[in-house]
N, C-alpha and C positions, 0 to 999 in steps of 0.2 A: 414284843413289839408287834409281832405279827398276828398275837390276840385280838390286841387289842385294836388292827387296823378291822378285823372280822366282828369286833363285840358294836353291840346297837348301842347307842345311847343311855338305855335303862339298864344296861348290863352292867355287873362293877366285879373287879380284880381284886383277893383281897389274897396277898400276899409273906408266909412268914421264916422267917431267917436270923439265925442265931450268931453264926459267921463273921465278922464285923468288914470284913472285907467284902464281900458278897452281898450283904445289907447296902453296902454302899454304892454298888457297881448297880445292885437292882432298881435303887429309886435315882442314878444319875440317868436311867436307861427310862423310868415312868413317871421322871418329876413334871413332865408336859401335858399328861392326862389328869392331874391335878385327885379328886377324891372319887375320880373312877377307877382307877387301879392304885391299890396304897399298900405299902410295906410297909410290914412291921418287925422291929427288931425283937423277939419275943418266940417264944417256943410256942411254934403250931401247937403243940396236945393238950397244952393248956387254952391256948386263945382261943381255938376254934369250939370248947361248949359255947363261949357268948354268942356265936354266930348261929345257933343252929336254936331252933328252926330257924331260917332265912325268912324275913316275912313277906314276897312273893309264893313261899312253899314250894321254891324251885330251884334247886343246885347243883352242882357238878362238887364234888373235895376230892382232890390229889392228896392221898397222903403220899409221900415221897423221903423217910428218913434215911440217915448215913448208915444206919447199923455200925456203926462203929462201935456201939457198946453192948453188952450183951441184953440189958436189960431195956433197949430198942424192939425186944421181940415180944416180950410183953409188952410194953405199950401200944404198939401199933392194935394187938388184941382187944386190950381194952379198950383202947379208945376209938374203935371202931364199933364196937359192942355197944359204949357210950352212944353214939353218935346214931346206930341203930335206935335207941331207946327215945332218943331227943326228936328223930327226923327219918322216921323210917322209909318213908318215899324217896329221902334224895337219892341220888347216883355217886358211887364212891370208888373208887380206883386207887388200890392200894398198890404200889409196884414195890418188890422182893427183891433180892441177889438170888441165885441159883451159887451156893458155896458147899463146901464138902462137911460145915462144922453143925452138929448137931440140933442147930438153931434153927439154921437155914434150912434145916430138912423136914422137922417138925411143924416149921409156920402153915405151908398150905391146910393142913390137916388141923388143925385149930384154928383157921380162918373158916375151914367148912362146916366144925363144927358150933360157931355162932347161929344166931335166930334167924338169918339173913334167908324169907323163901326162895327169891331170885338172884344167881349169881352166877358166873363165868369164872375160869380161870384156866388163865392160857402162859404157857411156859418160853421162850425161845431159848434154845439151848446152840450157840454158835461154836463148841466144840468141845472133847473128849476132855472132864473133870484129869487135872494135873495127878501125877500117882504122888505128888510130895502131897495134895492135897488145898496146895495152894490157889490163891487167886478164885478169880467169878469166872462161870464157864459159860454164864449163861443169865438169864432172868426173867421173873414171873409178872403176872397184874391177876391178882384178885378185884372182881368187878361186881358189884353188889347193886340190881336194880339197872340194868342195861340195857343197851336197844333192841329190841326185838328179832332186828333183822345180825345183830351182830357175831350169833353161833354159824349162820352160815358164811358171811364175810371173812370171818377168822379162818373158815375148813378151804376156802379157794385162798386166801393168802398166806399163809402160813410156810405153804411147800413152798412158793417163790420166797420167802423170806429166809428158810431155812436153806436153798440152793445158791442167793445171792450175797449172804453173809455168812454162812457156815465157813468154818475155817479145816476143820478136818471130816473122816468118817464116822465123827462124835457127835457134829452135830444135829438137831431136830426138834420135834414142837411136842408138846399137849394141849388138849384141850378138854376140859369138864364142864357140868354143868347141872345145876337146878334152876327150875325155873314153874314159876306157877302160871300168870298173866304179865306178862312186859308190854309197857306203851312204845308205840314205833318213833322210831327216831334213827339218824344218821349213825352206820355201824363202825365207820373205819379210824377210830380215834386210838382205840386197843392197839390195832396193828401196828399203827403209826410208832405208839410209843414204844413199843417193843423192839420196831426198826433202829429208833432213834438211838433204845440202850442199848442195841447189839452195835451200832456203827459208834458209839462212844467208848464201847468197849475193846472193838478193835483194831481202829485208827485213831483215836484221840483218848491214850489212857491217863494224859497228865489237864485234861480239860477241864475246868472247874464247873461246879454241880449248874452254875447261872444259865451257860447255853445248854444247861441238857433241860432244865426248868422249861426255858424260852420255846425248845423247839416242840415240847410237846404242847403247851398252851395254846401255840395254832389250832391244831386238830382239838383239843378240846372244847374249843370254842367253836368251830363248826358244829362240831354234835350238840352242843349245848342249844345253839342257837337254832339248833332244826328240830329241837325238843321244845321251842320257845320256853327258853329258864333263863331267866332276868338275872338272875343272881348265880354269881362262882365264887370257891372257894379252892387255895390254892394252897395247902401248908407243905411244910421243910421243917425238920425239929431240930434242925442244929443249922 
């Protein structure tokens, strides 16, 4: 909702969810914006080739999966890979789990090494990985095509992020990066979201995925719209 009070008129929402509960609670919450923000009940990694290229040639995609299955880790790979080859200019923001299981540990590192010249990726880690192994301690956004100003944004908020959510002497950040030429644009959408999963993670662990969706789509849409890109894409694959 709070996107969409910030998107411009030529701006459109396009929305996907698998969930059937969630599907429903998403379009009771954007059934008033009519076919500027539309859900769809349908698995984002399929739905989103049709969208791409956008024909503005301007987007933002959330990838945002449950990892709940293993072979959610390959996907996100490819279909970002994909999504490089269809629409190399957009702006893509893949968000991770920080978990103890093999999956989770190899992703950065086979996100880095796709075609992608420009990219970011920043970690928020809110405390000391469980010794049973258990649980998310923490989490990442791989950012492919970012705002220019956003590598210094991330190195002044970060330590306030990591002192004001950190839960033990575990927790901390990272930050990497390639980059060739990036166009300017508004940088604090990264942060935002990372705020967002660390306070979901700490205070609200039985939340459903809909307000963790909602509250980053704020921030995304400010940066979007300070990039002037008419066009967003929003996927969930379950």
């Amino acid at each position: 909702m709070l996107a969409l009070a910030i998107m411009r008129a030529q701006d459109r929402l396009r929305l996907f969810e698998l969930h059937s509960r969630e599907v429903i609670r998403l379009r009771e919450n954007f059934q008033a914006f009519g076919k500027q923000a539309i859900v769809h009940d349908s698995d984002g990694f399929a739905s989103l080739k049709a969208l791409l290229p956008p024909p503005p040639r301007r987007a933002v995609v959330l990838i945002d999966p449950p990892y709940e299955e293993r072979r959610d880790y390959d996907r996100v790979v490819n279909s970002l890979r994909e999504c490089l080859t269809r629409f190399p200019t957009g702006t893509y923001m893949l968000w991770y789990p920080q978990l103890t299981k093999l999956e989770a540990h190899d992703l950065p590192q086979r996100l880095q090494r796709l075609s992608a010249s420009n990219w970011l990726q920043v970690t928020l880690r809110v405390r000391t990985p469980a010794s049973d192994g258990f649980g998310m301690h923490g989490s990442g956004l791989f950012v492919v095509n970012p705002p220019w100003t956003l590598q210094a944004t991330l190195q002044e908020v970060m330590p306030y992020l990591v002192e004001v959510l950190g839960l033990d002497a575990g927790a901390g950040f990272t930050l990497a990066g390639q980059e060739s030429c990036r166009a300017p644009g508004e940088s604090g959408s990264v942060a935002v979201w990372l705020a967002v999963s660390a306070a979901y993670f700490r205070l609200e662990p039985k939340q459903s995925s809909t307000g963790y969706l909602t509250a980053f789509l704020a921030s995304l849409a400010r940066a979007a719209a300070s990039r002037s890109m008419p066009a967003f894409s929003a996927i969930s694959s379950r």
